[in-house]
DOKEKE-800128 format. One record per residue: residue number from 1; residue in three letters; x, y, z of N, C-alpha, C in turn. Coordinates in steps of 0.2 Angstrom, whole numbers. Layout:
DOKEKE-800128
[NUM; ALA; [X; Y; Z]; [X; Y; Z]; [X; Y; Z]]
...
END
This chain:
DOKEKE-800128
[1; UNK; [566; 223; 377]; [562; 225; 382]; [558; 219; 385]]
[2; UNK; [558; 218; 391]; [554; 215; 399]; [549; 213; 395]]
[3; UNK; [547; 207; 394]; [538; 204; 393]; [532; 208; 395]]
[4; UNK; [533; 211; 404]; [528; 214; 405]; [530; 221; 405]]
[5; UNK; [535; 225; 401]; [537; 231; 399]; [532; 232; 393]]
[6; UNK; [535; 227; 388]; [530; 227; 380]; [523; 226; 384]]
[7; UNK; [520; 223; 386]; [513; 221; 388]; [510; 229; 389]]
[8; UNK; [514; 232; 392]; [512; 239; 397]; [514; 244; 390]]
[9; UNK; [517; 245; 387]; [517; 249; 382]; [512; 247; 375]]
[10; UNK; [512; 241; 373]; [505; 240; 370]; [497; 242; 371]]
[11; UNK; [497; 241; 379]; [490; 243; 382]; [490; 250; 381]]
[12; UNK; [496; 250; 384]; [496; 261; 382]; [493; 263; 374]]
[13; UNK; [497; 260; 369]; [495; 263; 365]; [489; 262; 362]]
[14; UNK; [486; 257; 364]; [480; 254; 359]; [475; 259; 365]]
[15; UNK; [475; 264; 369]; [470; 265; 374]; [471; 272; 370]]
[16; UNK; [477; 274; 368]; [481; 282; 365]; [476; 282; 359]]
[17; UNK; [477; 274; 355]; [474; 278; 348]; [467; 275; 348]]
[18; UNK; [464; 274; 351]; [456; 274; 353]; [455; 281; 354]]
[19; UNK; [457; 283; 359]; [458; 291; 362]; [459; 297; 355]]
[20; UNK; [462; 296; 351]; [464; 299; 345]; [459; 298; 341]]
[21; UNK; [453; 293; 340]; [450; 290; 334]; [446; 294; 337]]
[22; UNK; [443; 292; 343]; [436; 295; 346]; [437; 302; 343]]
[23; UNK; [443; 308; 347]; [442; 315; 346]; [443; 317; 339]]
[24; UNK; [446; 312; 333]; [446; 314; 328]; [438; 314; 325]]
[25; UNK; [436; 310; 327]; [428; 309; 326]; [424; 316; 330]]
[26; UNK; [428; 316; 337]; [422; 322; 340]; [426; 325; 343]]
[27; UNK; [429; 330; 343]; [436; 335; 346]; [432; 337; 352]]
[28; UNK; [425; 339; 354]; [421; 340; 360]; [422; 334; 364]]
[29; UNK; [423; 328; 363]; [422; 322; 370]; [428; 324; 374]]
[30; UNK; [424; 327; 379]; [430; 328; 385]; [433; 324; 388]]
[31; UNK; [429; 317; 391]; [429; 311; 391]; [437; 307; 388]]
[32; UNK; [436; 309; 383]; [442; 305; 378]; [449; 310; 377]]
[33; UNK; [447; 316; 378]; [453; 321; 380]; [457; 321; 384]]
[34; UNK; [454; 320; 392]; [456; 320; 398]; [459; 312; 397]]
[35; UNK; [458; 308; 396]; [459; 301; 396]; [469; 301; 393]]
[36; UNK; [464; 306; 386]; [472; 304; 382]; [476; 309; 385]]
[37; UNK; [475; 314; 389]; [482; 317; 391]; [483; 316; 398]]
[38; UNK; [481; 310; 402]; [480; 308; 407]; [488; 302; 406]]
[39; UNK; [484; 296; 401]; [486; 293; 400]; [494; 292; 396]]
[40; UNK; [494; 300; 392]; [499; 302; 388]; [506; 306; 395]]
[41; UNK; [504; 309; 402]; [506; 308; 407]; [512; 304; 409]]
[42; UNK; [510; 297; 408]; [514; 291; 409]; [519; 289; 406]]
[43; UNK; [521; 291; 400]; [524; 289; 394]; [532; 291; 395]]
[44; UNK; [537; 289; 392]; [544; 289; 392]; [545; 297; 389]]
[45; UNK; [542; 298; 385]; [541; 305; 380]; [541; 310; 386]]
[46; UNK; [534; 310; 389]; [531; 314; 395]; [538; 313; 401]]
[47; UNK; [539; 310; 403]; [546; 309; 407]; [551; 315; 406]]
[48; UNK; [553; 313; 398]; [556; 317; 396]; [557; 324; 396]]
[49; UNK; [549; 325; 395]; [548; 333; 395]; [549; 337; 402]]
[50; UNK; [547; 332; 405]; [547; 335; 413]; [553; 335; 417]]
[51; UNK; [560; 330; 415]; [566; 332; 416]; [567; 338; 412]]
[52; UNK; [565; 341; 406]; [570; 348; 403]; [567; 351; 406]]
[53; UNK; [559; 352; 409]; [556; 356; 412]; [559; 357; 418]]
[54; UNK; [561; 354; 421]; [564; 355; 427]; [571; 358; 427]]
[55; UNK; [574; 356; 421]; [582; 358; 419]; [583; 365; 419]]
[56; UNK; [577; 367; 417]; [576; 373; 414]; [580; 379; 417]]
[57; UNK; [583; 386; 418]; [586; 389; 423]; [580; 394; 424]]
[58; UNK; [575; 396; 420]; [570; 402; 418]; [565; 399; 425]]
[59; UNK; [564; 390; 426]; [559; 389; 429]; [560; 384; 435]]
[60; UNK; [565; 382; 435]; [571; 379; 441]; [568; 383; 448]]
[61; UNK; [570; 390; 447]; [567; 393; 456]; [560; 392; 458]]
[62; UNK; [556; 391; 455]; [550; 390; 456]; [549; 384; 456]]
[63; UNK; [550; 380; 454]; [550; 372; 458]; [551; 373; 462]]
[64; UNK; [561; 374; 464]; [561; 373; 471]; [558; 376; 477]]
[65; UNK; [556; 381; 475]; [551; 385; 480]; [544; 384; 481]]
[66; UNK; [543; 381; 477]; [536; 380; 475]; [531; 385; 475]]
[67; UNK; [533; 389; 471]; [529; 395; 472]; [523; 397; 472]]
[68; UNK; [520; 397; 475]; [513; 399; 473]; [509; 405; 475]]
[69; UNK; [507; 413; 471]; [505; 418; 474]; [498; 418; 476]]
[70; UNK; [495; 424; 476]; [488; 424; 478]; [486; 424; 471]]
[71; UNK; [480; 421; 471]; [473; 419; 465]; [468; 425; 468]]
[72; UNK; [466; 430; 465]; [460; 434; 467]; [455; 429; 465]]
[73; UNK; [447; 429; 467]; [441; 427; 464]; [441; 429; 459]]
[74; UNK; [435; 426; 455]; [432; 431; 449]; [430; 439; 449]]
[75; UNK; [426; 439; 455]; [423; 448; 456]; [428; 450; 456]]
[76; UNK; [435; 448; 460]; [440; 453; 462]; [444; 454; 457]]
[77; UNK; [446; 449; 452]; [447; 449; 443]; [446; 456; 441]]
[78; UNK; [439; 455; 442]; [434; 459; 439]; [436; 466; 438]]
[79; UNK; [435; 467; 446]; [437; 474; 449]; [447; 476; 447]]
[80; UNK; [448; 474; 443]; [455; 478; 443]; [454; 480; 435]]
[81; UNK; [459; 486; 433]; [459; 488; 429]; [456; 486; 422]]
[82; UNK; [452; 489; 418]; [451; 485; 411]; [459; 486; 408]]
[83; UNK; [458; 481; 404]; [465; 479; 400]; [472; 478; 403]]
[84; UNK; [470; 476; 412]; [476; 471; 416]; [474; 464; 413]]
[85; UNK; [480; 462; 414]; [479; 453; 415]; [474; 451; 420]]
[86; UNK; [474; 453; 426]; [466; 450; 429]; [461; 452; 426]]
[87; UNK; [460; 459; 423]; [454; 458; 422]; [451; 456; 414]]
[88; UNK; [456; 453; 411]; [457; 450; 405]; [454; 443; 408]]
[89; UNK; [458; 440; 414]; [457; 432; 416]; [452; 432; 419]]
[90; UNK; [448; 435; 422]; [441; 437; 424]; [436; 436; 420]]
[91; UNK; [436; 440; 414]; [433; 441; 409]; [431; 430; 407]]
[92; UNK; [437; 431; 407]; [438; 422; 401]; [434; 417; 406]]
[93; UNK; [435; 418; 414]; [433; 413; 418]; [425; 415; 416]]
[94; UNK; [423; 422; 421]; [418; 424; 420]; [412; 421; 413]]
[95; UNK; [415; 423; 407]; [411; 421; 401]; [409; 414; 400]]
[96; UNK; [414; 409; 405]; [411; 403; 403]; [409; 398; 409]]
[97; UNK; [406; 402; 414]; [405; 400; 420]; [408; 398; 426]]
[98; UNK; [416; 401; 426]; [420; 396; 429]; [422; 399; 433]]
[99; UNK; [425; 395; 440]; [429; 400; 446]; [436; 398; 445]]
[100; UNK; [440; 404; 448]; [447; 400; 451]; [447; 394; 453]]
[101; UNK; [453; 390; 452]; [454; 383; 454]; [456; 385; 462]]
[102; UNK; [456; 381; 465]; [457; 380; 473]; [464; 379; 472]]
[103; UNK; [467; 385; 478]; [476; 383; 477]; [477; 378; 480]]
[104; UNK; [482; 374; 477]; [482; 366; 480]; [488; 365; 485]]
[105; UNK; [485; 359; 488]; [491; 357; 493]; [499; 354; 490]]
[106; UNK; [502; 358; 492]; [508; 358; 489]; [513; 354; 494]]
[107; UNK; [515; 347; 490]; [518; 343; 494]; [529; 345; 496]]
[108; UNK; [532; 343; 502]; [538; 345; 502]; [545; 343; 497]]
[109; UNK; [544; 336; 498]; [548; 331; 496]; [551; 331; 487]]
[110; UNK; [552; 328; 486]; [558; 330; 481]; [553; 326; 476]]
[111; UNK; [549; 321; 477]; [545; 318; 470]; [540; 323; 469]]
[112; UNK; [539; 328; 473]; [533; 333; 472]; [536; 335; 467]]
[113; UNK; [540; 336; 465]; [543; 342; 459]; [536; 340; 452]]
[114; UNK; [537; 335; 451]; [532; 334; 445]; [526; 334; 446]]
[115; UNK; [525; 334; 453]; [517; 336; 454]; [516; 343; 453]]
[116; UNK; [522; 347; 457]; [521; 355; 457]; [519; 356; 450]]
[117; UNK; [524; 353; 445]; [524; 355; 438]; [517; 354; 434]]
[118; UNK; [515; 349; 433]; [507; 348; 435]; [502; 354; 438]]
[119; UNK; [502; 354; 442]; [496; 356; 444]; [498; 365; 443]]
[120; UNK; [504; 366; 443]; [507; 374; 438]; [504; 375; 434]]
[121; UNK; [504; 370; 428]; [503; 370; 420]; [494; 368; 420]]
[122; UNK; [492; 366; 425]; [484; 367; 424]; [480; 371; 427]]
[123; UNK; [483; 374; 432]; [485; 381; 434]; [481; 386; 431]]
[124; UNK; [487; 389; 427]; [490; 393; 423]; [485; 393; 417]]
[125; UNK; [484; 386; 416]; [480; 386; 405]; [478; 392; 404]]
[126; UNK; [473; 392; 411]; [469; 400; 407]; [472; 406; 406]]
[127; UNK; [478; 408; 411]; [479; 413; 411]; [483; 414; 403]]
[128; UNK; [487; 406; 400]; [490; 406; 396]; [484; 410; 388]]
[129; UNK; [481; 408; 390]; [474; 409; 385]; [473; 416; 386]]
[130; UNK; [472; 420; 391]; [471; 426; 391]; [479; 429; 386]]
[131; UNK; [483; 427; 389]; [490; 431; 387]; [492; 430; 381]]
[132; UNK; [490; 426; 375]; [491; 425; 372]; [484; 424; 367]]
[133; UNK; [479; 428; 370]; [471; 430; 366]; [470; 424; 361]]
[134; UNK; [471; 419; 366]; [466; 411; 364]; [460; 410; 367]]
[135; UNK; [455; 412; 361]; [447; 409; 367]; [447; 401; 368]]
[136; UNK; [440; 402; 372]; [440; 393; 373]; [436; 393; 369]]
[137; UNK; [439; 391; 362]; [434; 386; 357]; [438; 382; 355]]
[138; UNK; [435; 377; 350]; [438; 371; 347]; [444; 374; 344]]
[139; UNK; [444; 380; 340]; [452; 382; 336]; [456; 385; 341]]
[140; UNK; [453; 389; 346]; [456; 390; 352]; [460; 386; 355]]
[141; UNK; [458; 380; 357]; [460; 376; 359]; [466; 372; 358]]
[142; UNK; [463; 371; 352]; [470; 370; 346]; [476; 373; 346]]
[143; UNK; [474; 382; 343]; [480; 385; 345]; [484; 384; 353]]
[144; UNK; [482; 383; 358]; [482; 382; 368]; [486; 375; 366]]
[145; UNK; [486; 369; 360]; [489; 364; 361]; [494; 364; 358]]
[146; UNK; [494; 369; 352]; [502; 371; 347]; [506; 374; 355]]
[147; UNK; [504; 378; 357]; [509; 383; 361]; [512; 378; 367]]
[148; UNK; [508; 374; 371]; [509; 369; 376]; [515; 364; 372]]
[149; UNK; [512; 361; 366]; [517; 356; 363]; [525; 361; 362]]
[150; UNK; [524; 368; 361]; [530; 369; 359]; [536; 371; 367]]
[151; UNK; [531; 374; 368]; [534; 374; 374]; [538; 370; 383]]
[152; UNK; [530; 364; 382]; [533; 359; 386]; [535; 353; 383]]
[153; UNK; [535; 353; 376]; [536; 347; 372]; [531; 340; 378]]
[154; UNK; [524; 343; 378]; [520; 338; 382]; [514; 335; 376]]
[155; UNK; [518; 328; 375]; [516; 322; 370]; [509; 323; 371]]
[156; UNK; [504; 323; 376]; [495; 325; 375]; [495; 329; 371]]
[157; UNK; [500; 336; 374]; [497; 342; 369]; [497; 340; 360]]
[158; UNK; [501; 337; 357]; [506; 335; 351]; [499; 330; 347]]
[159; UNK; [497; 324; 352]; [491; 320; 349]; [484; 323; 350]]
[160; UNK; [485; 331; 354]; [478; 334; 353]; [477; 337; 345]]
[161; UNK; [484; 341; 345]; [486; 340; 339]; [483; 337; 332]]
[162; UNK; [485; 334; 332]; [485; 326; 327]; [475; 327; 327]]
[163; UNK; [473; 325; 334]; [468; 324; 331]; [463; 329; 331]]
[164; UNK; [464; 335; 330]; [462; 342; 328]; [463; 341; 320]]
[165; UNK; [469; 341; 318]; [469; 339; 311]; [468; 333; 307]]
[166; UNK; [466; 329; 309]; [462; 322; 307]; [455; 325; 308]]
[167; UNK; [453; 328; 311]; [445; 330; 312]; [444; 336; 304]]
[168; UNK; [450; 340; 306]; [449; 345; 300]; [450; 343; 293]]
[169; UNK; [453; 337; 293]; [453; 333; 286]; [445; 329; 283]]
[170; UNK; [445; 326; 290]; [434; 325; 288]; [429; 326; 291]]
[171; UNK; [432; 331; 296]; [426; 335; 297]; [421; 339; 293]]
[172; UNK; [416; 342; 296]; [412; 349; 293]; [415; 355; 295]]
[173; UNK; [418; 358; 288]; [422; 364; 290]; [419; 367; 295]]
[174; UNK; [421; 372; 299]; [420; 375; 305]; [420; 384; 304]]
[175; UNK; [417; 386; 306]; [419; 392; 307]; [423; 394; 311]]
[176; UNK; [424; 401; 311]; [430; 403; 314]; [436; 403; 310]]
[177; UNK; [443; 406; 315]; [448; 401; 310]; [449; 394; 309]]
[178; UNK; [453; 396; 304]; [452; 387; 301]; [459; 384; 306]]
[179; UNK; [455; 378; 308]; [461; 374; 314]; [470; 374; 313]]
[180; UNK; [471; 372; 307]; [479; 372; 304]; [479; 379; 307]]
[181; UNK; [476; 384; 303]; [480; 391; 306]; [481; 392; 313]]
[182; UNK; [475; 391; 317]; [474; 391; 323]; [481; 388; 327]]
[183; UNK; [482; 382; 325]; [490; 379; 327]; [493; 379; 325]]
[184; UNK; [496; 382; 320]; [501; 385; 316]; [505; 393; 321]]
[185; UNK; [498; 396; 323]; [498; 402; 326]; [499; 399; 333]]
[186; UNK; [498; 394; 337]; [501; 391; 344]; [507; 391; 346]]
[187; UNK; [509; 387; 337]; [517; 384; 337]; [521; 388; 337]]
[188; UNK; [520; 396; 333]; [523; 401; 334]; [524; 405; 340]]
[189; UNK; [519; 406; 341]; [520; 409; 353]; [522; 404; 355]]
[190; UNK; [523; 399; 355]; [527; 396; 359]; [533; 397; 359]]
[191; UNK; [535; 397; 352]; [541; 397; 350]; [546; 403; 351]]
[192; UNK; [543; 408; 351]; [542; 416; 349]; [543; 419; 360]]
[193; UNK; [541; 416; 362]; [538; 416; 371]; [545; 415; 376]]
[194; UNK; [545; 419; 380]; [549; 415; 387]; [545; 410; 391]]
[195; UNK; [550; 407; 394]; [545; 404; 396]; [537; 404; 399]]
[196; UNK; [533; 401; 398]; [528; 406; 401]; [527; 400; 409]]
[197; UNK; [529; 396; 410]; [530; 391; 414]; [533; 395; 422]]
[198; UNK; [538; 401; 420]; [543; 401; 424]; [540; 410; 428]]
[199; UNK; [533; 412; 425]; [532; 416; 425]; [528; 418; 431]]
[200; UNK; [526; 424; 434]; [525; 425; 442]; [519; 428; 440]]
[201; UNK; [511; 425; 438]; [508; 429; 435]; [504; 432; 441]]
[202; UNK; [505; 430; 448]; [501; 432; 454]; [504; 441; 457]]
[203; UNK; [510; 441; 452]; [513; 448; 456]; [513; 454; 451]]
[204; UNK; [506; 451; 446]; [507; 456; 442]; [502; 457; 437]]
[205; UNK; [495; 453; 443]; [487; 456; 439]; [485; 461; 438]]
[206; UNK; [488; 467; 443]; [485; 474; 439]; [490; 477; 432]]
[207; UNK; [496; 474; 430]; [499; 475; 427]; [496; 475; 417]]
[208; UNK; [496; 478; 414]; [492; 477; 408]; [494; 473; 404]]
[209; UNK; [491; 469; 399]; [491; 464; 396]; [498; 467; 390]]
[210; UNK; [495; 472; 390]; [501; 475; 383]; [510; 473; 386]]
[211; UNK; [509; 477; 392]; [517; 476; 395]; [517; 469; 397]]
[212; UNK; [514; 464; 397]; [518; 454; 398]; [517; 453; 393]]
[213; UNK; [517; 454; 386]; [515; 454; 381]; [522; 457; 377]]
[214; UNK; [523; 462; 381]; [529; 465; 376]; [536; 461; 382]]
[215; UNK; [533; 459; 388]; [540; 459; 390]; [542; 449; 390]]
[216; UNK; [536; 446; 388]; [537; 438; 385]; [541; 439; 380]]
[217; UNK; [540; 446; 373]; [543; 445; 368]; [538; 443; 362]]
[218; UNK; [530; 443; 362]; [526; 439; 359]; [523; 445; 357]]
[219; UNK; [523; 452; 357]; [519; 456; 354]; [518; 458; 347]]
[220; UNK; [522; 457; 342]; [524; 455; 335]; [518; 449; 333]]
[221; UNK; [521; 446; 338]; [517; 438; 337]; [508; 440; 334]]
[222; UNK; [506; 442; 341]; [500; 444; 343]; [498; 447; 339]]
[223; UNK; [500; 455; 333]; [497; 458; 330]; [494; 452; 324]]
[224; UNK; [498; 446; 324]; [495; 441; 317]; [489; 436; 319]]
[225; UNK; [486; 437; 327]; [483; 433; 330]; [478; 433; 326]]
[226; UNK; [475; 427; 324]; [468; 424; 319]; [462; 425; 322]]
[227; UNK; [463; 427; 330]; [454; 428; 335]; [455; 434; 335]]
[228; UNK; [447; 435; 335]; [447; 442; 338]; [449; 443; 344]]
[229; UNK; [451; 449; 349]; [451; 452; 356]; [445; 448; 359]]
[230; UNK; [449; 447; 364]; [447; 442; 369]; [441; 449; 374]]
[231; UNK; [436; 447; 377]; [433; 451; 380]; [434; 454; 386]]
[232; UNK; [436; 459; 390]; [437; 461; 395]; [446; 464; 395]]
[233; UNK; [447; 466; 386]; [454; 468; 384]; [452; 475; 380]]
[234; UNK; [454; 480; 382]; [454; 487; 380]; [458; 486; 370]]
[235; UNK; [453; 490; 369]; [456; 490; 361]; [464; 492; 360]]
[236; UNK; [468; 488; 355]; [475; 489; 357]; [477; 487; 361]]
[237; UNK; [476; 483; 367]; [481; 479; 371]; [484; 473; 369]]
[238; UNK; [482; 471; 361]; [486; 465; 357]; [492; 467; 355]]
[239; UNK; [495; 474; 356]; [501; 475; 355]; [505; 474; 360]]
END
């Protein structure tokens, strides 16, 4: 390896397991999370994932087209159906103060592919969390980084991982469920899931959580889920 190759991969890593030490220490430092999957982004690993990503035949038309539908606001969320996927992903923004993200400029060229890919996959987090009745909490979260790891094979999600279970080896137990299970139950919907990358969730918010749920392939899954019902979901739509 090039002198300044090794130079550039060592800085990496010593910046990665900083990043790792802090969250293992404090899984809340956003600071340190955003950093290591910023930084985890750049990596030969990360490269890798986003060439099968792109391979992929489920999620290939959507790159090239770059698809992107309409976002309702939050009130409009709101207003559809209880127990749709919007009004499930309403509920989630809604509860933690948060609006739609602003659709973004979508570049033509051929290196946009992995921007598209990107800004897809940050996207989507949430709705991925409604559809597979992940709250935003620390085991939440966790479980949100089993399912991304299995799915994108994306090396942040993998060291989010890691330091959710270094935290749960010396941390103070936690309420809720207990993290391993949390990401154990991630690994499995991912694994268990079509792609959910490759998915049109803009044509098909009034559509009820039950039916993308059964037609991902996840609704077995779901009956084992360790959280309770996510709020703005009808009793029974985890099947």
């Amino acid at each position: 390896m090039p002198r300044a190759a090794s130079l550039a991969l060592g800085q990496t890593l010593r910046r990665l397991s900083l990043d790792l030490a802090v969250l293992a220490e404090n899984p809340e430092d956003s600071d340190h999370a955003f950093d290591l999957l910023n930084t985890s982004y750049t990596s030969a690993a990360a490269a890798l994932a986003r060439q099968r990503l792109l391979a992929d035949s489920a999620i290939a038309p959507l790159v090239q087209e770059r698809y992107w539908g309409p976002w309702p606001s939050v009130a409009e969320l709101l207003e559809l159906p209880c127990g749709s996927l919007g009004h499930g992903y309403g509920h989630f923004l809604s509860d933690q103060g948060l609006e739609v993200l602003p659709e973004p400029v979508l570049a033509v060229n051929l290196a946009s592919e992995e921007a598209y890919l990107h800004r897809r996959i940050r996207h989507c987090h949430d709705v991925w969390h409604v559809v597979a009745g992940i709250p935003a909490t620390l085991a939440g979260e966790a479980a949100a980084n089993g399912l991304t790891t299995e799915q994108l094979r994306w090396p942040g999600s993998a060291l989010m991982i890691a330091a959710d279970l270094l935290h749960r080896v010396s941390g103070d137990p936690s309420t809720g469920p207990d993290v391993g299970v949390a990401v154990a139950y991630g690994l499995e919907l991912g694994a268990v899931a079509a792609p959910l990358l490759a998915q049109r969730w803009e044509e098909g918010w009034e559509r009820p959580l039950a039916s993308w749920r059964q037609e991902l392939g996840i609704a077995a899954v779901l009956q084992r889920c360790p959280f309770a019902p996510l709020p703005g979901t009808l009793p029974g739509t985890l099947s």
